[in-house]
C-alpha positions, 0 to 999 in steps of 0.5 A: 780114867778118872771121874771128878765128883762136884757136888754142888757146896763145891761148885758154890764155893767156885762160884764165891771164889770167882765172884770175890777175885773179881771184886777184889780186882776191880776195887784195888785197880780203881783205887791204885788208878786214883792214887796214879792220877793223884800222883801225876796231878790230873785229879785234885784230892777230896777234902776231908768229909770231916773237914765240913762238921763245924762242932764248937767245944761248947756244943761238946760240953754242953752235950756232956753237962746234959747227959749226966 
């Protein structure tokens, strides 16, 4: 008969393990439903975050003129 030994690094490590594979399946699933929806047209697309920063090229020189 045979005894298997886990100290506890394994057990930890079983522990990570379970705790990562979950995590990793709740986030691909939500993001694969967001794409399925996007798809189908039952949600609309988020804007682009970038989309709402107004920088004018004249702040970007400014900024640059200032710093040397």
């Amino acid at each position: 008969m045979y005894f298997l030994y886990f100290d506890p690094t394994i057990g930890a490590m079983i522990v990570q393990a379970i705790v990562a594979a979950v995590a990793g399946v709740l986030l691909f699933s939500r993001n694969l439903l967001y794409k399925i929806k996007l798809f189908f047209g039952i949600i609309k697309p988020n804007k682009d975050l970038l989309d709402d920063i107004n920088i004018e090229s004249s702040d970007i020189e400014n900024k640059k003129s200032s710093d040397s």
